[in-house]
N, C-alpha and C positions, 0 to 999 in steps of 0.2 A: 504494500500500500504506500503510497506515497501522496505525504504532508507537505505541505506549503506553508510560511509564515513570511504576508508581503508587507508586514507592518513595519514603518520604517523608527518606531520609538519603542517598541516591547518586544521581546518576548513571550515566549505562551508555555502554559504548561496542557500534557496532552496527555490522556486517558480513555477508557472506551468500559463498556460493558463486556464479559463475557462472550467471545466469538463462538457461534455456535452454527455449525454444520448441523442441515435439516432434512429427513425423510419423512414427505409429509407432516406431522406434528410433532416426529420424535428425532430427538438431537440425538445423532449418531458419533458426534463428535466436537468437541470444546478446547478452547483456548483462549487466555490473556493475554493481552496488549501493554508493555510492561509500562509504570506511568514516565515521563522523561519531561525534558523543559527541551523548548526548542527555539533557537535565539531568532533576532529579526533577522528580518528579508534572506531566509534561510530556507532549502527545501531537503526534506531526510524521507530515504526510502525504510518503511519497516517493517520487516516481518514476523509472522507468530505463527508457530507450531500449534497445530489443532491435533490432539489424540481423544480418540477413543475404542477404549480395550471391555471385550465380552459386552456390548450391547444389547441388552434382547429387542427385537423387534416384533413380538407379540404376534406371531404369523405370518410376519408380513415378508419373508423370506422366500416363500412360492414368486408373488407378485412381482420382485424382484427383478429376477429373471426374464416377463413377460409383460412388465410397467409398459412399454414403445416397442413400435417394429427397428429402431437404429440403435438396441443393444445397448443403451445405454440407462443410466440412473439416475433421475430427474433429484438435482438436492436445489437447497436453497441454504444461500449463505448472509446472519443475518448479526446486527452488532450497532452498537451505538457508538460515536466519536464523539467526545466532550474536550474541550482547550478551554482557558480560562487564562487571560491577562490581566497582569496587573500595571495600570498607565500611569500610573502621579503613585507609586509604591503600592501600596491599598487604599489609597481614597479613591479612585475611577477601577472599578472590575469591569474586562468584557467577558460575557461568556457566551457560549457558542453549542451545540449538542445538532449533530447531526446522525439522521436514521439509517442507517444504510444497509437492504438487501439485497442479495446477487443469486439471480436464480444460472444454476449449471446444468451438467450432465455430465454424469460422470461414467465411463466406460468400464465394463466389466469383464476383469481378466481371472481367470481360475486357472490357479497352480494345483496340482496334486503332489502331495509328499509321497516318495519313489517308497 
């Protein structure tokens, strides 16, 4: 993901909600956005590891397989971005919260252990 900060008098400190990888209703997968300051008129790419181990998905493992005809796994990827500056020290706050979801498809490879 990549931030931007085009503000030519602050800095921003940047934060987000739990990123969470989605199948249908159920998050198959999560990860944090660690918090950081990001100085002005600066741009920083950053990335975050999504895991998730033994999920159940309640049945929904047949449908999997046969969700679309192009073999693939419709998720959605969904997280919130929060920044917050501070302009004259702490007397002027900005703050900012933006929603962001990213609908995919993920492709389905099956390895068999020999």
């Amino acid at each position: 993901m990549s931030v931007h900060n085009p503000a030519t008098f602050f800095g921003i400190h940047v934060s987000s909600t739990p990123i969470n990888l989605m199948y249908s209703e159920i998050a198959v997968a999560t990860g944090q956005l660690k918090k950081y300051y990001q100085p002005r008129k600066s741009y920083w790419n950053v990335t975050v590891n999504l895991q998730g181990i033994k999920v159940p998905l309640y049945g929904a493992g047949a449908s999997l397989a046969v969700s679309n005809n192009s073999g693939g796994v419709p998720m959605m990827l969904m997280f919130e971005v929060r920044s917050r500056g501070n302009v004259v020290g702490k007397l002027v706050r900005s703050r900012h919260r933006r929603h962001i979801s990213c609908s995919m498809e993920i492709n389905t490879l099956i390895i068999a252990n020999p």
